[in-house]
N, C-alpha and C positions, 0 to 999 in steps of 0.2 A: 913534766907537762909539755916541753915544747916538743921535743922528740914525738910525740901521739899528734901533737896538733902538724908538724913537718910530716907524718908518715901518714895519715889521715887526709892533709893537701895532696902528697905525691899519688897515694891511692886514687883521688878523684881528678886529679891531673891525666894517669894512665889510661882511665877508664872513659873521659872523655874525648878520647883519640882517636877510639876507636869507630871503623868504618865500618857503615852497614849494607850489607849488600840486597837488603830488601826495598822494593821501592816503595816509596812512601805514597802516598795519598795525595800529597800537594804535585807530585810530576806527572804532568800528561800521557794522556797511555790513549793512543789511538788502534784501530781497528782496521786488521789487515786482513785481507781474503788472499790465499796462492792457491791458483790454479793448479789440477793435478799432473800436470805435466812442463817442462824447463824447455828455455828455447834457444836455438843457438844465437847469441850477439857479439860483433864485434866489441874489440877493444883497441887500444892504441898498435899493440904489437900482436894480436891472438885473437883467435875467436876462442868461446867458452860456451856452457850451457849456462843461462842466465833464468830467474825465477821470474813467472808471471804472475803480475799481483795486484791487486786493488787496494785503493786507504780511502777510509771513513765515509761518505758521499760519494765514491766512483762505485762501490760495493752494489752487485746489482747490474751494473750497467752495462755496454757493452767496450767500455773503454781498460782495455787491459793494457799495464807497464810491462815494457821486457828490461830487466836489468839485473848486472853484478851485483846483488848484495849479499849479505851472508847475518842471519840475525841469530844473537848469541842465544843459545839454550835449545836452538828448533832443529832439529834435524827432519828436512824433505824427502818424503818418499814418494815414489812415482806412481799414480792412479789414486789419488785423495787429494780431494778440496779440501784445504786447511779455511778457518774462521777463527783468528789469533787476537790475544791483544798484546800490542806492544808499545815499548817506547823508543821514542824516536828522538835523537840525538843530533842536533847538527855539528857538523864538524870544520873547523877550522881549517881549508882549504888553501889560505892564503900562500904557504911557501911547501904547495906541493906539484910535482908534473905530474904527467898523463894518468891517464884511469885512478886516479882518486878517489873512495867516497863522499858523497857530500855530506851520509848521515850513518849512525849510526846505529843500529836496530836490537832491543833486546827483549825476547819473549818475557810475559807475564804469565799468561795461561793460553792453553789451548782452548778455546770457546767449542768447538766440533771439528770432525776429523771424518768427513765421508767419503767412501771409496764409491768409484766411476765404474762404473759395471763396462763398456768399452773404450779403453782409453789411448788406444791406437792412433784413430787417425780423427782429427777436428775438420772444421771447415778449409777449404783451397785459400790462397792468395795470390789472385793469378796477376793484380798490378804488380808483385816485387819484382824485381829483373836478378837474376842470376849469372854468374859466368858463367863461360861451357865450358870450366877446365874438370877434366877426368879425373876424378877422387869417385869410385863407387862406393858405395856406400847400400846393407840391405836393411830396407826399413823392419818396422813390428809386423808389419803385411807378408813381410817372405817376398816383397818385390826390391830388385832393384832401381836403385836410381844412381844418374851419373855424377852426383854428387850432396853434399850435407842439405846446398840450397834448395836447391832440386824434390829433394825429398820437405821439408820445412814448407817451401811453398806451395806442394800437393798437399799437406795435412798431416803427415805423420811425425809424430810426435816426439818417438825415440828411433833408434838404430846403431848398427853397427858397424864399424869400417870394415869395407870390402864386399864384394858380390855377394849376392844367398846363392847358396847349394842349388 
């Protein structure tokens, strides 16, 4: 009899151990919108192309984030408004250096996924100031510009390094 009662505990021992990787109900799941195009940001040592995005109340408005994140499960494709839910993790920053996340981000579901019928060039940004160091760069326009800012700050979206043909 004890041998069933010991293998019967060890049974619900194992099976309570076990992690689930579904999220529950009781964890906050906020509402992110990404814009269908990334922008370049610096970082401590690098610049990167960084997602632009809204959460919960900024949705709508005309207040758009640029930042390095990366949220588990989503893969960003370039010319689609994404409308996600997700959850959002803070992270324990306390004994980290430079570029750090503060959070961490993991897809629930895709709410909508609408693509941009032109998704080339957005509105200018003529307050940013830019260097004038030489890196050309040819935008989605087939125009050059003298560099990534350059191009960023006229509106265009993406590009590639080096002059257009």
């Amino acid at each position: 009899m004890y041998p069933r009662l010991y293998f019967l505990f060890l049974l619900f021992s194992l099976s309570s151990c076990e992690q689930s990787s579904v999220i529950s109900a009781e964890e906050p799941i906020s509402t992110m919108r990404i814009d269908y195009y990334s922008s370049p940001c610096s970082r401590a040592f690098f610049v990167q192309n960084c997602l632009n995005f809204q959460i919960d109340n900024e949705i709508g408005s005309d207040q758009w984030r640029t930042q390095a994140i990366s949220i588990e499960g989503f893969e960003f494709n370039y010319g689609y408004i994404y409308d996600l839910e997700v959850k959002i993790t803070p992270i324990d920053i306390s004994n980290c250096a430079d570029d750090c996340p503060d959070n961490r981000y993991e897809l629930v579901r895709i709410v909508t996924k609408s693509k941009v019928d032109n998704p080339c060039v957005i509105a200018s940004n003529p307050d940013q100031a830019c260097t004038k160091e030489y890196m050309p760069v040819c935008g989605c326009n087939k125009r050059t510009y003298s560099n990534s800012c350059v191009a960023a700050v006229s509106g265009i979206t993406t590009w590639t390094l080096g002059a257009c043909d």
